[in-house]
Backbone of each chain as ProteinMPNN parsed JSONL, in Angstrom:
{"seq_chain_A": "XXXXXXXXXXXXXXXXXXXXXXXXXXXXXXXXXXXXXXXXXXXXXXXXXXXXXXXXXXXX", "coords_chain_A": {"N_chain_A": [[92.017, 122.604, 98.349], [90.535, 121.417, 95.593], [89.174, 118.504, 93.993], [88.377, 118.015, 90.511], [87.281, 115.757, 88.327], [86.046, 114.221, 85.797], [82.98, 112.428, 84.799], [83.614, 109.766, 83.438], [86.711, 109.248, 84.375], [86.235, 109.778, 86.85], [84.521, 107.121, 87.501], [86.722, 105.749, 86.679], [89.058, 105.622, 88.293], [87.576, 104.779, 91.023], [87.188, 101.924, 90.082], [89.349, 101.177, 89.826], [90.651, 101.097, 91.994], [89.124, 99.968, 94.157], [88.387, 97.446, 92.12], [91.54, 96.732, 92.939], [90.834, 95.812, 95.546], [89.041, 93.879, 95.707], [90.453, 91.772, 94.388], [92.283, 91.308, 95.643], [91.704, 90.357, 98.196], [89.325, 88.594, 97.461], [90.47, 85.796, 96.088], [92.931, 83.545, 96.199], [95.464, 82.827, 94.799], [98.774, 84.419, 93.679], [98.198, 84.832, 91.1], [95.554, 83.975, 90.554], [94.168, 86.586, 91.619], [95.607, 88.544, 90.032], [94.19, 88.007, 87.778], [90.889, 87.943, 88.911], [91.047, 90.418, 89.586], [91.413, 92.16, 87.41], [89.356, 90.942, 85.973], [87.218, 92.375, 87.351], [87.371, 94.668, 87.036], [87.353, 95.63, 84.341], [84.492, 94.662, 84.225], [83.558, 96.941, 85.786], [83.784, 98.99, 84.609], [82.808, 98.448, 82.172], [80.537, 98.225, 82.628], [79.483, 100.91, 83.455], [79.711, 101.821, 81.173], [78.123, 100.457, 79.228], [75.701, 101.464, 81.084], [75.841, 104.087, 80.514], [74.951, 104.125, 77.526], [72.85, 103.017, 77.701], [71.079, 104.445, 79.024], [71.342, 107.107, 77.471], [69.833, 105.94, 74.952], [67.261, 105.412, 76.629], [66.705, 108.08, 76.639], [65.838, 109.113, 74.152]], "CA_chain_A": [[92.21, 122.025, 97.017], [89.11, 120.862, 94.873], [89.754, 117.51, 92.46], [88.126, 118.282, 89.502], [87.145, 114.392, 87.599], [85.095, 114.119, 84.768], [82.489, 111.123, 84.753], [84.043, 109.018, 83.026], [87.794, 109.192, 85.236], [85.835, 108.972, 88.42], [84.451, 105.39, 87.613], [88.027, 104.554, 86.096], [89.4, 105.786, 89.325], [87.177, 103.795, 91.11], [87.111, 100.519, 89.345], [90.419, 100.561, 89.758], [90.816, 100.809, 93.204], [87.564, 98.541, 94.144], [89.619, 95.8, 91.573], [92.613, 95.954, 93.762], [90.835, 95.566, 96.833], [88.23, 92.864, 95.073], [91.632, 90.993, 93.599], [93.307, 90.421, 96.901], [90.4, 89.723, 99.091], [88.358, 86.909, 97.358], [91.2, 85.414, 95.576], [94.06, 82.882, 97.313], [96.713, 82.702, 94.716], [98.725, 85.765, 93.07], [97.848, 84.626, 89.531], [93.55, 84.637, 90.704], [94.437, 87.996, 92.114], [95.752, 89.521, 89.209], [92.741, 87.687, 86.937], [90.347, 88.346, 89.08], [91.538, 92.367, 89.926], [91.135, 92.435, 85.696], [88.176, 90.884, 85.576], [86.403, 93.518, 88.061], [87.723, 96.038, 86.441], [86.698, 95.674, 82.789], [83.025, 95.022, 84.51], [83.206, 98.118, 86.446], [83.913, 100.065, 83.714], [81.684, 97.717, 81.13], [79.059, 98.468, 83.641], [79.407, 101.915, 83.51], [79.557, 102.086, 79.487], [76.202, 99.917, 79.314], [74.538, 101.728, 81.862], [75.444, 105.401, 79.55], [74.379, 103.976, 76.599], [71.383, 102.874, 77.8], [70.408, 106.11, 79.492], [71.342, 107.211, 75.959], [68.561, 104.862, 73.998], [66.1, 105.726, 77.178], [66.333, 109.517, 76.751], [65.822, 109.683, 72.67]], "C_chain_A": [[91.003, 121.155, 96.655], [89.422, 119.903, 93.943], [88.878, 117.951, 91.634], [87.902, 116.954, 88.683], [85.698, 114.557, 86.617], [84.551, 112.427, 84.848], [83.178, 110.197, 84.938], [85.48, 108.408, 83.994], [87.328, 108.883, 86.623], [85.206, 107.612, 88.45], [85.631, 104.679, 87.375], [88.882, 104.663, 87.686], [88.745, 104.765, 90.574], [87.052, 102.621, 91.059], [88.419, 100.145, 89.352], [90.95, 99.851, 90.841], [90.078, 99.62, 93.579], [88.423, 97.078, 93.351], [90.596, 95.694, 92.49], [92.301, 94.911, 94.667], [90.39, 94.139, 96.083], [89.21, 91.927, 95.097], [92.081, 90.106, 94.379], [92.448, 89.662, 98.011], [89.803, 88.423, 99.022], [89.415, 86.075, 96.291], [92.44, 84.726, 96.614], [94.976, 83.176, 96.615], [97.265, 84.418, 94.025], [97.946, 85.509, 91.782], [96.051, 84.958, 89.467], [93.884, 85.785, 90.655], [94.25, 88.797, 90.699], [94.221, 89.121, 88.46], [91.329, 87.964, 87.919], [89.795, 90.136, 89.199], [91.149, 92.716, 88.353], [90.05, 91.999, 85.7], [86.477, 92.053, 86.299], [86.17, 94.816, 87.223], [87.018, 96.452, 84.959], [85.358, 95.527, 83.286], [82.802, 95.947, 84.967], [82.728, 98.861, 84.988], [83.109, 99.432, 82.236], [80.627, 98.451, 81.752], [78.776, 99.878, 83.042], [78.765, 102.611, 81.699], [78.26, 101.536, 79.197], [75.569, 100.783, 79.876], [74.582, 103.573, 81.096], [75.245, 105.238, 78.635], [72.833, 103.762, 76.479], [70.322, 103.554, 78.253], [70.408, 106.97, 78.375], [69.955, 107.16, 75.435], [67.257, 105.714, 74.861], [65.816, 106.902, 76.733], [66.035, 109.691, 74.905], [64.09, 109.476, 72.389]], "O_chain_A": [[90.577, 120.278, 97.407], [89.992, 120.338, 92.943], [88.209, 118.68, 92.367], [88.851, 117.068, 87.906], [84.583, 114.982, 86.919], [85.292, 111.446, 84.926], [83.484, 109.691, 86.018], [85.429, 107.232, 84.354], [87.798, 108.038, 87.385], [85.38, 106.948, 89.472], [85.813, 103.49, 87.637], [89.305, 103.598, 88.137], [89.536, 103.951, 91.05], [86.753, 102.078, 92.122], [88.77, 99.024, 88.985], [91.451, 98.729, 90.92], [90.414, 98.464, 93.323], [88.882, 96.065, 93.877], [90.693, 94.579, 93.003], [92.811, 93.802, 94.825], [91.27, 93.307, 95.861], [88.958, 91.031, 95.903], [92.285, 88.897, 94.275], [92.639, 88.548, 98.501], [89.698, 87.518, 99.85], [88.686, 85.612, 95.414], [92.812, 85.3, 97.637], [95.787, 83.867, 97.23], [96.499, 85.371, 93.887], [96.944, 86.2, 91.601], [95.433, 85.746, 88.752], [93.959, 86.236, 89.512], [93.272, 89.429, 90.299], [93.245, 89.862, 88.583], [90.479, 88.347, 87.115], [88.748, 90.752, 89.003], [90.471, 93.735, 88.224], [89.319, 92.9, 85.287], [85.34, 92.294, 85.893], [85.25, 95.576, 86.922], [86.319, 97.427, 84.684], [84.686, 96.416, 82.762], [81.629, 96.259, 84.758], [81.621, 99.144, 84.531], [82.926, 100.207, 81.297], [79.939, 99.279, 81.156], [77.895, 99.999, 82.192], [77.905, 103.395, 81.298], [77.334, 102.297, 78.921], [74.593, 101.121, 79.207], [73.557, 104.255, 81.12], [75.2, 106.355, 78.119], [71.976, 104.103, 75.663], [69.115, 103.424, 78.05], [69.397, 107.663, 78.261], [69.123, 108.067, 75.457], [66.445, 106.434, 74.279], [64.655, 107.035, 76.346], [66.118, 110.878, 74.59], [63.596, 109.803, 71.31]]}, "seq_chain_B": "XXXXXXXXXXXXXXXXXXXXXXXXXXXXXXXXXXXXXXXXXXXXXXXXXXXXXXXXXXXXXXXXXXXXXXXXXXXXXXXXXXXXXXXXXXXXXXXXXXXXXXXXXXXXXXXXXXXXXXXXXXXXXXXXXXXXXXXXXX", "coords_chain_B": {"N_chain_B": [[116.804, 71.195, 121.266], [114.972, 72.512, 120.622], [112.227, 71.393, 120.093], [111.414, 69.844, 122.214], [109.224, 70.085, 124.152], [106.552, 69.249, 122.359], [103.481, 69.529, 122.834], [103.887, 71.706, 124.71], [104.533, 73.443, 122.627], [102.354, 73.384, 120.402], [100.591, 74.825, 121.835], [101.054, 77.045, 122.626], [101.623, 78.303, 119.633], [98.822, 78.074, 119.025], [98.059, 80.015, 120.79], [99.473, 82.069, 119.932], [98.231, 82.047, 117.225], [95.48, 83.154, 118.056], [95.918, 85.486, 119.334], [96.513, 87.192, 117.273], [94.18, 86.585, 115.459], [92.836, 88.391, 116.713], [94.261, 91.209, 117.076], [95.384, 91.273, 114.236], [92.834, 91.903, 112.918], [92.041, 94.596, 114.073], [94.428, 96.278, 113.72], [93.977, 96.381, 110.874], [91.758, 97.912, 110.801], [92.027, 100.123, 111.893], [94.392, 100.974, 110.277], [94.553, 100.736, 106.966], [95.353, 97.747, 105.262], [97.794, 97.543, 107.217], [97.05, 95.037, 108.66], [97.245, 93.225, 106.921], [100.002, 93.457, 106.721], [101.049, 93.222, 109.424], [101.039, 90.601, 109.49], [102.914, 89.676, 107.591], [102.546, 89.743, 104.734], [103.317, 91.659, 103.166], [103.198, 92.99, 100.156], [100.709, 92.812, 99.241], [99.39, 94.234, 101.533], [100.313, 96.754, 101.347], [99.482, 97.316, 98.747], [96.576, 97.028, 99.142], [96.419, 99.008, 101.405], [97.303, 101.984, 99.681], [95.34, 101.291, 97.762], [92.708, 101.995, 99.098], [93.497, 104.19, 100.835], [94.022, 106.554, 99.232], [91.245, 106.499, 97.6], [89.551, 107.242, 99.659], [90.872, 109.492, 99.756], [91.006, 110.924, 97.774], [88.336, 111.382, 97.593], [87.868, 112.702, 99.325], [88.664, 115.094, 98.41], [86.945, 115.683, 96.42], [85.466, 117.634, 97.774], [84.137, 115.699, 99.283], [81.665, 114.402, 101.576], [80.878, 113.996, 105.066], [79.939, 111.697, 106.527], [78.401, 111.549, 110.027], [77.743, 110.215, 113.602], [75.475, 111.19, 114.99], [73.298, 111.177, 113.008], [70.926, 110.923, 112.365], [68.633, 110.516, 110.261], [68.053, 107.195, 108.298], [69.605, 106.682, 105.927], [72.334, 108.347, 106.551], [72.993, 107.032, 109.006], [73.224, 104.684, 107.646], [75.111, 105.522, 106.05], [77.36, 106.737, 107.423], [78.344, 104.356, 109.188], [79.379, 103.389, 106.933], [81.752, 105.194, 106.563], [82.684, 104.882, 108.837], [84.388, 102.543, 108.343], [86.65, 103.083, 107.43], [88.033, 103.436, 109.645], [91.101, 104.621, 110.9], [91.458, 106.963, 109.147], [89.022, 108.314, 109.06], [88.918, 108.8, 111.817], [90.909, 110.805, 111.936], [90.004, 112.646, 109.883], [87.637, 113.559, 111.227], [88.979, 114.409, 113.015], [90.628, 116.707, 112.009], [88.435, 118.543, 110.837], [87.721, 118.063, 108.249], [85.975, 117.41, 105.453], [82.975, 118.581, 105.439], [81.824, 119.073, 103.168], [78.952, 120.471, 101.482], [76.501, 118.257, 99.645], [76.506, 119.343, 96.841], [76.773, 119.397, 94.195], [77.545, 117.101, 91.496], [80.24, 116.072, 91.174], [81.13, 116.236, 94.128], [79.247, 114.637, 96.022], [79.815, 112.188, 94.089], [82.231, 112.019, 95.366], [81.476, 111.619, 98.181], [80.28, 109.122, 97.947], [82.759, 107.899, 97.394], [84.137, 108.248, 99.48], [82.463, 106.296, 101.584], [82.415, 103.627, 100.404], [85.493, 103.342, 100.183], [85.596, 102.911, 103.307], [84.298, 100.603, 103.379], [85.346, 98.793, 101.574], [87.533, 98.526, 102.992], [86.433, 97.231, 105.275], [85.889, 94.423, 104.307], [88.79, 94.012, 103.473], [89.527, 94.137, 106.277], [88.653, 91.183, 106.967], [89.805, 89.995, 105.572], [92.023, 89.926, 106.467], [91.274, 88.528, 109.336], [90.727, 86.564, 108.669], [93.25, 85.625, 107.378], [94.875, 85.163, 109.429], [93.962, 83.342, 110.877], [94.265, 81.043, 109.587], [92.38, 80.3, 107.233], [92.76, 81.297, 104.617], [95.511, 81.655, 102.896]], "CA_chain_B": [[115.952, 70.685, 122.392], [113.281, 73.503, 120.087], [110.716, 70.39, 120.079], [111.26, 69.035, 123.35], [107.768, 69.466, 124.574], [105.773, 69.711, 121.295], [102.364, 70.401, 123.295], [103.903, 73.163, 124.793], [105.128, 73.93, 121.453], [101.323, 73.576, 120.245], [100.04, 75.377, 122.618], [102.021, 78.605, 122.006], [101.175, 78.672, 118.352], [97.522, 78.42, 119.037], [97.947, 81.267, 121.682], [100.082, 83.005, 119.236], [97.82, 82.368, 115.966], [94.17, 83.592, 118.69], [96.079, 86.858, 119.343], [96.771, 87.441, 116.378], [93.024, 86.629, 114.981], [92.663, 90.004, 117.31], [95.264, 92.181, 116.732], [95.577, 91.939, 113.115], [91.238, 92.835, 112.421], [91.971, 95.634, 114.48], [95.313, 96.877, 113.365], [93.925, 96.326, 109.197], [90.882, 98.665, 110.548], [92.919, 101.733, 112.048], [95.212, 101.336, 109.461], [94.102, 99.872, 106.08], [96.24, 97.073, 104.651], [98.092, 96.862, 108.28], [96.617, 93.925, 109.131], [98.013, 92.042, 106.176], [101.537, 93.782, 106.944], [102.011, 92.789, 110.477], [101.268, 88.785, 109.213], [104.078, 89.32, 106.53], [101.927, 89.508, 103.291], [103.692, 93.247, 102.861], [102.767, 93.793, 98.867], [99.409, 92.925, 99.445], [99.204, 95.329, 102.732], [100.3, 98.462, 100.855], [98.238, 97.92, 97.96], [95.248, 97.646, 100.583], [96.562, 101.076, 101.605], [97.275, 102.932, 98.579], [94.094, 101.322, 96.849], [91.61, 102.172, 100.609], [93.247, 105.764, 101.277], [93.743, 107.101, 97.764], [89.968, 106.562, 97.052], [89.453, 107.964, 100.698], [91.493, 110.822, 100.049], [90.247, 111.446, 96.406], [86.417, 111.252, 97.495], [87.483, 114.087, 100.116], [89.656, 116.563, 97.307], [86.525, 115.996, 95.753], [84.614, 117.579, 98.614], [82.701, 114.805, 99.407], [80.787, 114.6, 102.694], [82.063, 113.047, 106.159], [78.96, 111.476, 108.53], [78.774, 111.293, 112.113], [77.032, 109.113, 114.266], [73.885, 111.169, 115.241], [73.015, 111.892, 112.142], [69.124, 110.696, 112.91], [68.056, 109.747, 109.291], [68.778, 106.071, 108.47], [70.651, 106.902, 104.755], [72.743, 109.131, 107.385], [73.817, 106.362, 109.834], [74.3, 103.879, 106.965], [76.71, 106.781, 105.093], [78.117, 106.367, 108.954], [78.667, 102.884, 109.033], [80.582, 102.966, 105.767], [82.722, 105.741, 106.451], [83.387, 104.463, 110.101], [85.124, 101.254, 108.017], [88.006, 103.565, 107.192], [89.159, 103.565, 110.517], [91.982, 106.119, 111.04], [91.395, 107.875, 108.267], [87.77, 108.429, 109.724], [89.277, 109.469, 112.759], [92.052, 111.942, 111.816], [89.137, 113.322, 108.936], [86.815, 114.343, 111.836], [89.513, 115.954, 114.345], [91.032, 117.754, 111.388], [86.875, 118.731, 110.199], [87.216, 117.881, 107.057], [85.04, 116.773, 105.02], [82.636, 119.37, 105.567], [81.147, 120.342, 102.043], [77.08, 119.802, 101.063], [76.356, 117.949, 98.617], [75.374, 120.427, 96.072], [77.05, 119.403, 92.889], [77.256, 115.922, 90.991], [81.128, 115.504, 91.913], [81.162, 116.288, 95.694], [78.269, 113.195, 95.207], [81.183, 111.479, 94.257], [83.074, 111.941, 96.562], [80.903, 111.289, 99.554], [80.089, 107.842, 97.81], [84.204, 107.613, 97.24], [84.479, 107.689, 100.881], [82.038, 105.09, 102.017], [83.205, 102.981, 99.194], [86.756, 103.139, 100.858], [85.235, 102.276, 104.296], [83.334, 99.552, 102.921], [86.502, 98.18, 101.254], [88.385, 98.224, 104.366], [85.845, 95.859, 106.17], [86.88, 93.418, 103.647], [90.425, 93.677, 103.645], [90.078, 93.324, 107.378], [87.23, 90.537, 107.005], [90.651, 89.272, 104.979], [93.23, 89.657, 107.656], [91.228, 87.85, 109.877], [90.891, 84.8, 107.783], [94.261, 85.124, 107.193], [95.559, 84.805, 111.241], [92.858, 81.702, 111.524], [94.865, 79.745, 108.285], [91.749, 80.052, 106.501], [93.64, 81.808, 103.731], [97.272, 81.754, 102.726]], "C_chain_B": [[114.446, 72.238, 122.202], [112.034, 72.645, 120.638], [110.479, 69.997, 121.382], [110.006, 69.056, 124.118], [106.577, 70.042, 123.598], [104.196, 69.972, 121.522], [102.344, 71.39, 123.614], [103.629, 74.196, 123.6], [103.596, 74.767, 120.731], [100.495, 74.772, 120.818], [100.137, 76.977, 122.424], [101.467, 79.072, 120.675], [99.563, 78.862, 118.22], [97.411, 79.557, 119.726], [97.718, 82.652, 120.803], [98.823, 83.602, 117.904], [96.073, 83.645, 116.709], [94.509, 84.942, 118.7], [96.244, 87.663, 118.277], [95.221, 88.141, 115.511], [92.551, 87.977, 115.748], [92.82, 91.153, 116.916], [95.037, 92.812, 115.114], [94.165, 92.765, 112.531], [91.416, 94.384, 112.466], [92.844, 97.053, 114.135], [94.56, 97.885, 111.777], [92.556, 97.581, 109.574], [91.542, 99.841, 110.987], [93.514, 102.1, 111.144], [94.83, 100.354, 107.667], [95.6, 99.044, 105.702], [97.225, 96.086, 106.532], [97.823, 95.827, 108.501], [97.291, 92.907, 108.164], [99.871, 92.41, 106.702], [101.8, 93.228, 108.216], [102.043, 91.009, 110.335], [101.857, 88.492, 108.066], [103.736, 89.271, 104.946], [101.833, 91.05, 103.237], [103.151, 93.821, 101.219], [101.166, 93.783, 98.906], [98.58, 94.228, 100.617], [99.675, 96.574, 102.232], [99.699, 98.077, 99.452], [96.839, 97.836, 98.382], [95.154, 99.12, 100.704], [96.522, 102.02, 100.792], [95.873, 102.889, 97.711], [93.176, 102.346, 98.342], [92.037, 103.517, 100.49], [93.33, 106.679, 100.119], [92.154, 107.249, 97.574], [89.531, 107.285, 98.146], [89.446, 109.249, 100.343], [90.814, 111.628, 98.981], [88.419, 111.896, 96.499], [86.622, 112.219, 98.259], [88.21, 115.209, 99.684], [88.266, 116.336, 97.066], [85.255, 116.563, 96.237], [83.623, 116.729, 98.951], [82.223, 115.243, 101.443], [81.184, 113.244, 103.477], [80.357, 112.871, 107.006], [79.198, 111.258, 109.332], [77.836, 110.741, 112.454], [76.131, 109.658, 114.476], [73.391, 111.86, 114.09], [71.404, 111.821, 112.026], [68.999, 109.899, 111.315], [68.458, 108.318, 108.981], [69.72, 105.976, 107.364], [71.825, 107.835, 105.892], [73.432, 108.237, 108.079], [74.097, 105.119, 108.644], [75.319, 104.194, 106.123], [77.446, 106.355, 106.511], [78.642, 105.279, 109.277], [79.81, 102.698, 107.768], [81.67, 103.976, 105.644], [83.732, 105.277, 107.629], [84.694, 103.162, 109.678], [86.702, 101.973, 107.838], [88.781, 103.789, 107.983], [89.861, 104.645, 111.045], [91.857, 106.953, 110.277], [89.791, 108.876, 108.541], [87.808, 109.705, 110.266], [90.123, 110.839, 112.85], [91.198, 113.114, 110.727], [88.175, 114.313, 109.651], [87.572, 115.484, 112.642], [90.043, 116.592, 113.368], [89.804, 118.735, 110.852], [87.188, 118.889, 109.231], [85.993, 117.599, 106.695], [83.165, 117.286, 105.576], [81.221, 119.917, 104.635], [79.778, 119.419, 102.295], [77.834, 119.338, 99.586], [75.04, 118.699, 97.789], [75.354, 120.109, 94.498], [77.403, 117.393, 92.61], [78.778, 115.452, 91.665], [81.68, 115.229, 93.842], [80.205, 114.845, 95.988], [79.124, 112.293, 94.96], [81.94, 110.766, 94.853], [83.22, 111.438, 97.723], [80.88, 109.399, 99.47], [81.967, 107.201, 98.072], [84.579, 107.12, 98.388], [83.924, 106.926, 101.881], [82.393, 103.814, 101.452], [83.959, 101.959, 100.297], [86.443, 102.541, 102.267], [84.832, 100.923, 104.128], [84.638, 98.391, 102.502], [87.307, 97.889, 102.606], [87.601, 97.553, 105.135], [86.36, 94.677, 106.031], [87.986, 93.402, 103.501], [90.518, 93.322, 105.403], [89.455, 91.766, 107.656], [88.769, 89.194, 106.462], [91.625, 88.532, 105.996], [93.334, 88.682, 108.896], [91.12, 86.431, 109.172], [92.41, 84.184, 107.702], [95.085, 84.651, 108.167], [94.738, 83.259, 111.375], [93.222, 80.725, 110.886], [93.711, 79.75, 107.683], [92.153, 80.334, 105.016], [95.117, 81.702, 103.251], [97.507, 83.305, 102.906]], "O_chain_B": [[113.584, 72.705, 122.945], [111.13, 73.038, 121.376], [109.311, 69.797, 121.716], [109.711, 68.039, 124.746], [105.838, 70.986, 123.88], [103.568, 70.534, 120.625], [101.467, 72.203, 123.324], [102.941, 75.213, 123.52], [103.458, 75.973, 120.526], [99.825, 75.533, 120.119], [99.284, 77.809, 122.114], [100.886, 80.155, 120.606], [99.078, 79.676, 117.434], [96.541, 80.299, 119.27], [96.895, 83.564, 120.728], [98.518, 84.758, 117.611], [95.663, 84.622, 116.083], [93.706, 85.735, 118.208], [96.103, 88.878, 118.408], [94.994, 89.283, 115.111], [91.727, 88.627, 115.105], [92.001, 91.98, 116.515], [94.739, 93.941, 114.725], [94.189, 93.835, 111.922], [91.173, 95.212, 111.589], [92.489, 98.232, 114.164], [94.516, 99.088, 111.521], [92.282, 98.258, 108.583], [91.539, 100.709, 110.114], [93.492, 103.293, 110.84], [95.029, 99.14, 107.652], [96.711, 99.562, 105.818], [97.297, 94.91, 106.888], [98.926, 95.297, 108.635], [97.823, 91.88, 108.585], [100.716, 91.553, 106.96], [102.885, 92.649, 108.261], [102.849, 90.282, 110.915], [101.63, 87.455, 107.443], [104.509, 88.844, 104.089], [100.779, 91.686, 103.247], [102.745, 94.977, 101.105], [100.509, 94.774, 98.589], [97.534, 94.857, 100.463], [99.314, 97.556, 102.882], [99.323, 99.156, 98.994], [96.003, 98.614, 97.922], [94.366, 100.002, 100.364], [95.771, 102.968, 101.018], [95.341, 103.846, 97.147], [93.247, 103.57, 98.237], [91.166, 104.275, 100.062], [92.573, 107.65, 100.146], [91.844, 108.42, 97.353], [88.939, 108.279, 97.725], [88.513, 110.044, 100.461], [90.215, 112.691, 99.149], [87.642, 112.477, 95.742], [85.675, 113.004, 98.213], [88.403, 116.186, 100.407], [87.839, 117.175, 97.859], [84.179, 116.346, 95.679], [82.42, 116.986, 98.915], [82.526, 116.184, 102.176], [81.553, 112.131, 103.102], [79.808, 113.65, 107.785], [80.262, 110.712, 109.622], [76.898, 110.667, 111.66], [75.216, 108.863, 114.261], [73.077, 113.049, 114.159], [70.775, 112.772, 111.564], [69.285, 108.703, 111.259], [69.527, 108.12, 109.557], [70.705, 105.27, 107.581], [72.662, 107.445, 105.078], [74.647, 108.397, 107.961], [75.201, 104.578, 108.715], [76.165, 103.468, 105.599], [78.223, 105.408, 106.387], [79.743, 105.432, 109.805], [80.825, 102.001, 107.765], [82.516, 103.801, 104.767], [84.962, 105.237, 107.606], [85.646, 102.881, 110.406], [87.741, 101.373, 108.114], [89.92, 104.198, 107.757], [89.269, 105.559, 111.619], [92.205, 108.046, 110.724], [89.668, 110.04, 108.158], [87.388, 110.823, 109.968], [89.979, 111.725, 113.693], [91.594, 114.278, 110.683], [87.846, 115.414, 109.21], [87.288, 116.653, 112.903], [90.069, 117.725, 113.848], [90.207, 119.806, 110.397], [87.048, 120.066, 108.898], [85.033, 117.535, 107.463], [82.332, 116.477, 105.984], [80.234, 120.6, 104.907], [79.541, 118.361, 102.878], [78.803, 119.634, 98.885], [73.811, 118.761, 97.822], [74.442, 120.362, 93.711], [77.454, 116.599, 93.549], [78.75, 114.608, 92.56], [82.321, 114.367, 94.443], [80.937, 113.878, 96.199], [79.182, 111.417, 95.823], [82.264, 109.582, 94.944], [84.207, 110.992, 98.308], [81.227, 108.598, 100.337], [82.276, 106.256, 98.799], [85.14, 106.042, 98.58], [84.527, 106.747, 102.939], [82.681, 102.913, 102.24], [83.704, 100.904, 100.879], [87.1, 101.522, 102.476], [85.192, 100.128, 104.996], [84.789, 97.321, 103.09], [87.539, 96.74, 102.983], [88.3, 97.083, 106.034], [86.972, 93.971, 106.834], [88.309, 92.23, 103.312], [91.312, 92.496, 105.854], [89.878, 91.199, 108.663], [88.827, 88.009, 106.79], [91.911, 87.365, 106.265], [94.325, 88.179, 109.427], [91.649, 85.371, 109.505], [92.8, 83.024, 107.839], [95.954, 83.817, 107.913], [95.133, 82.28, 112.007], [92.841, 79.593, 111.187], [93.766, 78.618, 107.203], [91.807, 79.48, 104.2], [95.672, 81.768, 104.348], [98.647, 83.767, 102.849]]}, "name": "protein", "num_of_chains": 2, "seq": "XXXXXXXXXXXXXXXXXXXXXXXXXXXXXXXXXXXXXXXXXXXXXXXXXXXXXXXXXXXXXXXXXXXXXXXXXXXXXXXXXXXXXXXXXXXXXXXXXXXXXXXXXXXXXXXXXXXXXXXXXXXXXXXXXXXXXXXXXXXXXXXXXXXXXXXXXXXXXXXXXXXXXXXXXXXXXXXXXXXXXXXXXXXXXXXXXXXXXX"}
């Protein structure tokens, strides 16, 4: 069996996981956790959106 | 007559918490998350697991690529190093030979990264576990 992920789903896939771990790891209470696990996440996937826009701009 | 010789008492719990600082590193690296589960912080220890072998498992549907230790180049033993973090999943990946494919195409690429990733992650969750046996953590 072959997964099949388009770009975009394999960084969300990613970024998601990576946030969990991120969340629970460098964080003490639940409440960091969750705010931190969200704040990874929206940078992963910020990251990702910056860094194809700007490969975008470069290539025109 | 629990307290009655509260050095003993001491004594025990430091024994208890040292074996522990052992056990659990070792457990959380065979088994991801484990390590938080056998010191009672159970929701946190299966989303360790489900986040660590999901991305594992997903980076090897998506044929990614499994290193081994003599791989000679040094990108080669540090792909090795970060897959070795996954522990059992590592282990049960090589005797089943998975993880097999070249990297020929952009997602298998992926994949391979998916599953150092996941190793990599599982250092830190055990990097966690031990903090958490030593009271450095809650």
């Amino acid at each position: 069996m072959t997964i099949q992920l388009t770009h975009f789903s394999a960084a969300f896939v990613f970024a998601l996981f990576a946030s969990v771990v991120f969340g629970i790891t460098h964080r003490e209470t639940t409440r960091d956790m969750v705010r931190y696990g969200l704040y990874c996440f929206v940078m992963f996937l910020g990251g990702a959106f910056v860094a194809g826009w700007a490969m975008w701009l470069i290539r025109r | 007559m629990a307290n009655s010789n509260p050095v003993r008492t001491k004594a025990a719990e430091a024994a208890s918490a040292g074996t522990m600082a052992v056990v659990a590193p070792a457990v959380g690296w065979l088994i991801p998350g484990a390590g938080h589960m056998i010191q009672g912080r159970w929701v946190r220890g299966v989303l360790l697991f489900v986040s660590i072998a999901t991305l594992f498992l997903v980076g090897l549907g998506m044929q990614g690529h499994i290193y081994k230790a003599n791989g000679g180049d040094i990108l080669d033993i540090l792909g090795f190093i970060g897959d070795l973090g996954a522990g059992g999943l590592y282990v049960l990946t090589l005797a089943m030979n998975w993880g097999q494919g070249a990297i020929a195409f952009a997602i298998a690429d992926y994949g391979t990264k998916f599953m150092i990733v996941a190793g990599l992650l599982n250092f830190i969750a055990v990097a966690d576990a031990y903090h958490i046996a030593i009271g450095k953590k809650q």
